[in-house]
C-alpha positions in Angstrom: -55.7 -0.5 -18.6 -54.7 -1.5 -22.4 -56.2 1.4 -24.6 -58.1 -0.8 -27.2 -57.0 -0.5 -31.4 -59.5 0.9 -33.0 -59.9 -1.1 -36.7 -58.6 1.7 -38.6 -55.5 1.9 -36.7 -55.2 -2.1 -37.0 -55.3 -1.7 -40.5 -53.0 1.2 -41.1 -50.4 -1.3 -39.0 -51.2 -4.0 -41.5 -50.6 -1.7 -44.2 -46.9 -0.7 -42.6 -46.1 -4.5 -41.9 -47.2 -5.3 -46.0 -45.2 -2.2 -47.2 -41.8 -3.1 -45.0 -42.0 -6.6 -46.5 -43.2 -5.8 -49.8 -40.1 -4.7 -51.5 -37.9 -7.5 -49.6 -40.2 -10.1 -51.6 -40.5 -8.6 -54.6 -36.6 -8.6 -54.8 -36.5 -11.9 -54.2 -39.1 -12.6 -57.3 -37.1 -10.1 -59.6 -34.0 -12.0 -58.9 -35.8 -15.7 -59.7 -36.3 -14.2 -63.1 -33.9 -12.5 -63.6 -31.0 -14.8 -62.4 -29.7 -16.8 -65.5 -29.3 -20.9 -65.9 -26.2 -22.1 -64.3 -24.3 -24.8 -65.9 -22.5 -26.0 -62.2 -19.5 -25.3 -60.3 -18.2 -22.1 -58.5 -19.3 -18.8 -59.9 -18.5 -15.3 -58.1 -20.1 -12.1 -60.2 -20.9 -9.0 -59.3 -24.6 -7.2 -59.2 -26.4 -8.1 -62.4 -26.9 -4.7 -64.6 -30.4 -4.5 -65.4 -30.3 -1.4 -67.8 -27.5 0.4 -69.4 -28.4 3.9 -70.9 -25.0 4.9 -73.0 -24.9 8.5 -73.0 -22.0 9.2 -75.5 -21.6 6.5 -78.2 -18.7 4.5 -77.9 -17.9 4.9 -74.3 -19.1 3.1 -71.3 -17.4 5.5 -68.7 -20.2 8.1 -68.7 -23.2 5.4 -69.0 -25.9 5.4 -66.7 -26.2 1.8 -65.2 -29.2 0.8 -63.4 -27.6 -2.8 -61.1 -29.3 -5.4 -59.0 -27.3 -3.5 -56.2 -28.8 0.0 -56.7 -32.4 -1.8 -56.8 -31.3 -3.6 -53.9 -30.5 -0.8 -52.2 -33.9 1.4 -52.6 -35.7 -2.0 -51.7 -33.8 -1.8 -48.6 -34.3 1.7 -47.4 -38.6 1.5 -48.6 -38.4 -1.8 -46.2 -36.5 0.8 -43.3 -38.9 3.5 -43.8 -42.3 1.5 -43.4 -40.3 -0.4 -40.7 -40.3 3.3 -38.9 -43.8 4.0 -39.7 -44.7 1.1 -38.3 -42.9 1.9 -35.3 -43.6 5.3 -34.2 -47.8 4.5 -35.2 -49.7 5.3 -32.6 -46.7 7.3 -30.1 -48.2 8.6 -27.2 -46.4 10.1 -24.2 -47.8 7.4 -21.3 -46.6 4.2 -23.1 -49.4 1.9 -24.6 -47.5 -0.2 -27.2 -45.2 -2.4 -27.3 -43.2 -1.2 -30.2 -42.9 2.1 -28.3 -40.7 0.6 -25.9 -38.4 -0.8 -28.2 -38.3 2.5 -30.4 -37.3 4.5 -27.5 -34.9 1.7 -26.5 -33.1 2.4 -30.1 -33.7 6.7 -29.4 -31.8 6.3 -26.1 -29.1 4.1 -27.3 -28.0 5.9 -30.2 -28.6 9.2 -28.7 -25.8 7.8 -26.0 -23.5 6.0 -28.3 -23.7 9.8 -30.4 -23.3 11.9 -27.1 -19.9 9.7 -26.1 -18.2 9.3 -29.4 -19.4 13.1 -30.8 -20.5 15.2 -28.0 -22.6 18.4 -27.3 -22.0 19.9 -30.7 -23.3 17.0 -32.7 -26.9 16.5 -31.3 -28.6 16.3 -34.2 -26.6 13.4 -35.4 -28.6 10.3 -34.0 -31.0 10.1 -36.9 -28.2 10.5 -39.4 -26.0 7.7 -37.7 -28.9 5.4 -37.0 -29.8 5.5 -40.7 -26.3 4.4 -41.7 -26.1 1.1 -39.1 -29.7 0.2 -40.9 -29.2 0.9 -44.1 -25.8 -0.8 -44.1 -27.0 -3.8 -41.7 -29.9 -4.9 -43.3 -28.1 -4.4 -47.2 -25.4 -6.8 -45.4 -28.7 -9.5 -44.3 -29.9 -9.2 -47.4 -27.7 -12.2 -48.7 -29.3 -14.6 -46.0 -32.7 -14.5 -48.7 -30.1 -15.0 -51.4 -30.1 -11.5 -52.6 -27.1 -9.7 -53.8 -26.5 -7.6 -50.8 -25.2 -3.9 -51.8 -22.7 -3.7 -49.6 -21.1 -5.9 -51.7 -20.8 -3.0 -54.4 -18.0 -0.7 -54.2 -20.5 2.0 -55.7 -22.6 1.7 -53.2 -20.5 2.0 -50.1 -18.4 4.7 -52.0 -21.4 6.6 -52.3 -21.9 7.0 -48.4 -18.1 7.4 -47.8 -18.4 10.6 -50.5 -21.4 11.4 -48.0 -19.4 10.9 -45.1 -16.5 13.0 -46.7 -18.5 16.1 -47.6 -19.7 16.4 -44.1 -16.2 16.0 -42.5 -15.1 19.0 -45.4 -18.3 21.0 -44.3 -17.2 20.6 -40.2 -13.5 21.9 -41.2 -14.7 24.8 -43.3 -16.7 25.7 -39.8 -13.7 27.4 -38.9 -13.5 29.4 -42.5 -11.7 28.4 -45.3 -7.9 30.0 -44.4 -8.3 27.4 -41.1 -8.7 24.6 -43.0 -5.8 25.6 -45.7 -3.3 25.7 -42.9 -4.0 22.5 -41.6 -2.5 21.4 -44.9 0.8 23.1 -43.5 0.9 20.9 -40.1 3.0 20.6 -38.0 5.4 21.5 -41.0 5.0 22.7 -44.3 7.0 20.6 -46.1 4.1 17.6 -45.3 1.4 19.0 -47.0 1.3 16.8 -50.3 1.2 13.7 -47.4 -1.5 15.7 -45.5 -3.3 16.7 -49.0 -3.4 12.8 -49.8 -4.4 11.6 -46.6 -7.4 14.3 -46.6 -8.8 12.4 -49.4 -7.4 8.7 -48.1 -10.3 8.5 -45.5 -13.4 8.3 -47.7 -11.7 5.6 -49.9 -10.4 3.9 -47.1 -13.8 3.6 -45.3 -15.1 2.4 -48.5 -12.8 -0.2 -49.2 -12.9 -1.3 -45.7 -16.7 -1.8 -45.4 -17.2 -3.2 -49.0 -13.5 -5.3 -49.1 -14.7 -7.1 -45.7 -18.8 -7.8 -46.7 -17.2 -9.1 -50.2 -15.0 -11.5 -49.0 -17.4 -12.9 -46.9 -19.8 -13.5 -49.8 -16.6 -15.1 -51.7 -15.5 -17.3 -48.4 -19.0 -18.4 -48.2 -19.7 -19.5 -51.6 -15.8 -21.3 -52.1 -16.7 -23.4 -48.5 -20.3 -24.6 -49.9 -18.5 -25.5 -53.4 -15.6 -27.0 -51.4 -18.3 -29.3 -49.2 -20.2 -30.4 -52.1 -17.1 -31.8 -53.4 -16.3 -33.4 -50.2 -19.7 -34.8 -49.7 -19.4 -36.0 -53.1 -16.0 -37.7 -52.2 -17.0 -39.3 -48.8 -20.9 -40.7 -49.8 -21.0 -40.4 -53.4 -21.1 -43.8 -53.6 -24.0 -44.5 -51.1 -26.1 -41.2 -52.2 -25.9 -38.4 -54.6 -27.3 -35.9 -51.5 -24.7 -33.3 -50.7 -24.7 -34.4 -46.7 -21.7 -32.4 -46.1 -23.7 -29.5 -46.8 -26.6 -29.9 -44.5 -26.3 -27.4 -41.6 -22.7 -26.3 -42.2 -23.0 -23.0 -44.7 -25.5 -22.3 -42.2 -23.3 -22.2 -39.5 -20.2 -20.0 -41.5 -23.8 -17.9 -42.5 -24.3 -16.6 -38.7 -20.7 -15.5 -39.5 -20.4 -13.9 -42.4 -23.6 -12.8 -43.3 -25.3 -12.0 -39.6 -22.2 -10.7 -37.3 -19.8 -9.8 -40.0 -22.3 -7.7 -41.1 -23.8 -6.0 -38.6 -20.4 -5.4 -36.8 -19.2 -3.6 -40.4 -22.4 -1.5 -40.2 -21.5 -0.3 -36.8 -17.5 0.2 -37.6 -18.5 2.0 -40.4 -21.0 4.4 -38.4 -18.3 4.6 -35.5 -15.3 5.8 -37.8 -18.6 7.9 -39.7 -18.5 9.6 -35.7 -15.1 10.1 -35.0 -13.9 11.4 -38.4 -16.7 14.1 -38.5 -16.2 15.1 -34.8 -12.5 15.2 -34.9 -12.6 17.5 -38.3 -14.6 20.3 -36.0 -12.2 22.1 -34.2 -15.1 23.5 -31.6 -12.5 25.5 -29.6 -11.4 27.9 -32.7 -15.1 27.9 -33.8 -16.5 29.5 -30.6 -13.3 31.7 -30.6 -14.0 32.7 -33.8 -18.0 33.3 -32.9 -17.0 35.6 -29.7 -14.5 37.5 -32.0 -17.4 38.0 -34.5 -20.2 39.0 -31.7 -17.8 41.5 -29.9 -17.3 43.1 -33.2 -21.3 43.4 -34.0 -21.6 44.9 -30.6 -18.7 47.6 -30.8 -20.9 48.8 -34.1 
């Protein structure tokens, strides 16, 4: 029998349903007034800066710029976090809820998806892995309400690929800090500027990858709704002035770009997230290294 809600838990689910959509609309009021008049045509910009705090007069470099994709972005992960209030209210161990069969749905499948890519070693991953597909596959949806999505921002995406990179650094060091030298060194010595660049290639090149294929799907998008205005303007314009063309079409290239474009980049980007950390632990010289150190404490 279905364990009845008591009012207080109704309300604190209320609460968690207002709170995940709360920041999504008040983006999408901040951007009504803040978005500025536009005479026509094509335009492509960047995220709006919203405040600019210049640190050292007469340079910009070292300003602190507050963007519509940083806001964006904090809007997005306050909208995850009640989103995982919401579902883990109410957790019990004989299901009861709904909600808790899809949250352990989403448990089991990353927890899999971690334990084949990662392995044994990397069990604490899932939550750290999970975050990254959200967080990137809902900043990706975000352009479906017509706001600047983050992923669009090189900063932004940089920012988890420097992420990304400090933990791939911290699994080599693992092994102690002459290891990870002489990896420099292989298979031959005489590569080590190429091995030195290509050490700090894979956090660019994950963020250039992610942000390079979310941006030109924003830019594709925009350039075919400008091109079908035209052509609806060519074929009808001189029956109606209602862009016909246009009806049902960008929605169409939308389930594209904005819906599986982005949510496959959100998972390529947590996959190569996987395999570069796991493949920078060399777990065969670590627990080598850990016997070595233990038979050593017990000969004292």
């Amino acid at each position: 029998m279905k364990a009845k809600k008591s009012v207080g838990f109704i309300i604190l689910d209320v609460f968690y349903i207002v709170m995940a959509i709360l920041p999504l609309a008040f983006g999408l009021v901040l951007d009504i007034l803040t978005t500025p008049k536009s005479g026509g045509g094509v335009t492509i910009a960047g995220a709006r800066i919203y405040y600019e705090l210049e640190l050292f007069e007469g340079t910009r470099f070292f300003n602190i710029i507050i963007s519509e994709a940083q806001v964006n972005s904090v809007l997005v992960i306050l909208t995850i976090l009640f989103a995982c209030l919401f579902l883990t209210h109410g957790l019990k161990e004989k299901i009861e809820l709904k909600r808790q069969h899809l949250a352990e749905i989403i448990v089991e499948k990353v927890d899999a998806l971690v334990s084949e890519n990662m392995g044994r070693d990397f069990s604490g991953f899932p939550p750290f892995i999970i975050a990254i597909m959200a967080l990137s596959g809902l900043s990706s949806l975000l352009a479906l309400l017509g706001l600047y999505p983050p992923t669009s921002d090189i900063s932004i995406v940089g920012g988890w690929a420097i992420l990304v990179f400090a933990l791939i650094t911290y699994y080599k060091l693992k092994c102690g800090p002459i290891y990870y030298a002489k990896g420099f060194l292989q298979p031959v010595f005489i590569l080590a500027p190429i091995n030195i660049i290509g050490e700090f290639a894979t956090p660019v090149s994950m963020a250039f990858r992610h942000y390079g294929n979310i941006m030109s799907g924003s830019v594709i998008s925009v350039l075919i709704s400008a091109f079908l205005a035209w052509a609806s303007n060519l074929v009808f314009g001189a029956i109606t002035s209602l862009p016909i063309l246009q009806v049902g079409l960008p929605a169409i290239f939308s389930l594209y770009f904005d819906i599986f474009s982005g949510c496959l980049q959100a998972f390529i980007f947590a996959m190569l997230t996987m395999l570069n950390i796991s493949t920078a632990f060399d777990a065969d010289e670590y627990y080598r290294r850990k016997k070595k150190k233990l038979e050593k404490k017990l000969k004292k």
